[in-house]
N, C-alpha and C positions, 0 to 999 in steps of 0.2 A: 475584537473588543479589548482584551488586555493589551495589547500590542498600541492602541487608540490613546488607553488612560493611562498606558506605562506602569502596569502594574508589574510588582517583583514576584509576587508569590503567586497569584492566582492567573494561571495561566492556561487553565481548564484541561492538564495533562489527565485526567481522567477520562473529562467526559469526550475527547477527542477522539481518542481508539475504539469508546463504548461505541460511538456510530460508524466509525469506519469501517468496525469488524462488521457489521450488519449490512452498510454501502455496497463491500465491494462483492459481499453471497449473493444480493439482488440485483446489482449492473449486472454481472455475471451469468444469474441466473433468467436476462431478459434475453439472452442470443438462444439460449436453451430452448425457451417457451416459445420465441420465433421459430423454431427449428420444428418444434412438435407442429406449432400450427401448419408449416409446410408442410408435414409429413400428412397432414390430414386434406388439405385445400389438393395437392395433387394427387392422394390418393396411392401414397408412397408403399403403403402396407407393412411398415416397420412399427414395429413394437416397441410401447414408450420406455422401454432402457433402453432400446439398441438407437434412438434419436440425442444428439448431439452436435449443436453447430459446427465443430471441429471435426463431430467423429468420421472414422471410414465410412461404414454402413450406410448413413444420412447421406454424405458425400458423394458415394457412389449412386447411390438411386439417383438422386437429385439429379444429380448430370444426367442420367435417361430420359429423367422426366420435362428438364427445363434446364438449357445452357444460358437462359438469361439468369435464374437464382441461382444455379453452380455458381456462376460469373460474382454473384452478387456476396456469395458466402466467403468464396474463395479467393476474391480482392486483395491483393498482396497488406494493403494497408490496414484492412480488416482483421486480417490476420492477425498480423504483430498488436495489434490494439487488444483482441481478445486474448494473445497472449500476454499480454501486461495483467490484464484484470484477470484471467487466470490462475495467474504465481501470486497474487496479491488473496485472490479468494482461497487460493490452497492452503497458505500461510496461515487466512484465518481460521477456515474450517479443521485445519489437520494440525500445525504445526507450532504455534503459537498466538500472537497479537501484532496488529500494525500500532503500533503506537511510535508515532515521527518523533524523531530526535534531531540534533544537531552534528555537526560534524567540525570535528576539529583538526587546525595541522600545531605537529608536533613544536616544538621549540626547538633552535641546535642548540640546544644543551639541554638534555631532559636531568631535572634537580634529584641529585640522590634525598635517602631519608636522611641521613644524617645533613645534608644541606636545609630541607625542608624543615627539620626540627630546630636549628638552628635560628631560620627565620622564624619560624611560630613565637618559640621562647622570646627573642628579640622583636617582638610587636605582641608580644605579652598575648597571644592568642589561646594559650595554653591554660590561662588563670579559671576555665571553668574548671577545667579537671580534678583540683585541688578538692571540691565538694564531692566527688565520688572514689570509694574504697579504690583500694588498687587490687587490679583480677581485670577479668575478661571485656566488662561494663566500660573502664574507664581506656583500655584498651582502644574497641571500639569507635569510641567518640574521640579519640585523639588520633585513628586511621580516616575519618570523617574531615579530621579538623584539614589532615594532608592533604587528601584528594581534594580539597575546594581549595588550597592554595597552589596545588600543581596545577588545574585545572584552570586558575586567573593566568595562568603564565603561559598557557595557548593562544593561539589566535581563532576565535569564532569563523568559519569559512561560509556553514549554510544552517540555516535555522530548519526544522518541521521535518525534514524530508525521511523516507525509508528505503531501504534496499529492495532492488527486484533482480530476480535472479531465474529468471524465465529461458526458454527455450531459443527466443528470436529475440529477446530482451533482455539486456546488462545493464544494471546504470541504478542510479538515485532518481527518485522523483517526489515533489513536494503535492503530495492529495490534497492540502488547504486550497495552493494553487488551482490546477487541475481537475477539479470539479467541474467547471464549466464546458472545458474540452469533451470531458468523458461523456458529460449529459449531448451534447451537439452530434461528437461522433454516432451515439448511439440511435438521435434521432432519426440521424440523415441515415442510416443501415436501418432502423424501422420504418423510413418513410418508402424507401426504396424495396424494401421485402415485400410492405401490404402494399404499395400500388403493383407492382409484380403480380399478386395473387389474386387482385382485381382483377387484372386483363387476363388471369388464368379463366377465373369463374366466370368472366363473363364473354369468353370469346365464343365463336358460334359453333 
């Protein structure tokens, strides 16, 4: 929507992260809740901590009980997928916020301060500071004034995106994107678990 009306300010960097951090606990936590119901439709006898769709324990029963859901959990592509939303869920639950940012590449010539003051003074950018005492306050806002003129002098490379730093998975990915991938993939691994569990329960 901001991106639509071209807007400068409101760019909804709050409320972006508020649903992401909540997104990626429940994508996350729907391979979990697959995982329990397996453990109950075959009759696994594990205990709901020791169930997890990555974990060993789940893993190994599983394969006694049924090499078509081994197959199904254990999908190379499944994998790496859960480990994406994984590092993303752990981030939010343990480590900090997803909140997507931009990525910049540097300039060959990164501006010293004494260059960047220079410009400020000479495009008179400096004239608010004159209204506040000099100390730490006016400090502040003329390290403010820096960073938004070193920061013009980059080149923008990718908008939205966050880091994943996952076990099977390195890389940037943009989650405004990729919403629609994550919801597909997960369907097609829930369409495929419950009709699995169907011809469990109802074989003869």
């Amino acid at each position: 929507m901001a991106k639509r009306a071209k807007w400068q300010r409101q760019k909804f960097a709050f409320e972006i992260p508020y649903y992401l951090n909540f997104y990626y606990v429940l994508l996350f936590g729907g391979f979990d809740h697959l995982a329990v119901l397996v453990n109950g439709v075959l009759g696994l006898g594990l205990g709901e901590r020791d169930v997890a769709a990555t974990g060993k324990p789940f893993l190994t029963a599983l394969k006694a009980a049924s090499l078509e859901l081994h197959g199904i959990f254990t999908e190379r592509g499944i994998v790496t997928f859960i480990d994406r939303i994984a590092t993303l869920r752990h981030l939010s639950a343990h480590r900090g916020q997803i909140a997507p940012g931009p990525v910049y590449e540097r300039p060959d010539h990164e501006p010293t301060i004494e260059e960047l003051d220079a410009e400020i003074a000479a495009k008179g950018l400096d004239e608010q500071l004159q209204y506040f005492p000099a100390g730490a306050l006016r400090d502040g806002f003329r390290d403010n004034i820096r960073y938004t003129l070193r920061l013009s002098k980059y080149k923008l490379v990718l908008e939205d995106v966050v880091i994943v730093d996952g076990k099977a998975v390195k890389g940037l990915i943009s989650p405004l994107l990729d919403t629609e991938y994550n919801f597909s993939t997960f369907r097609a691994f829930l369409d495929k678990v419950l009709n699995a569990c169907t011809e469990a329960l109802t074989a003869p």
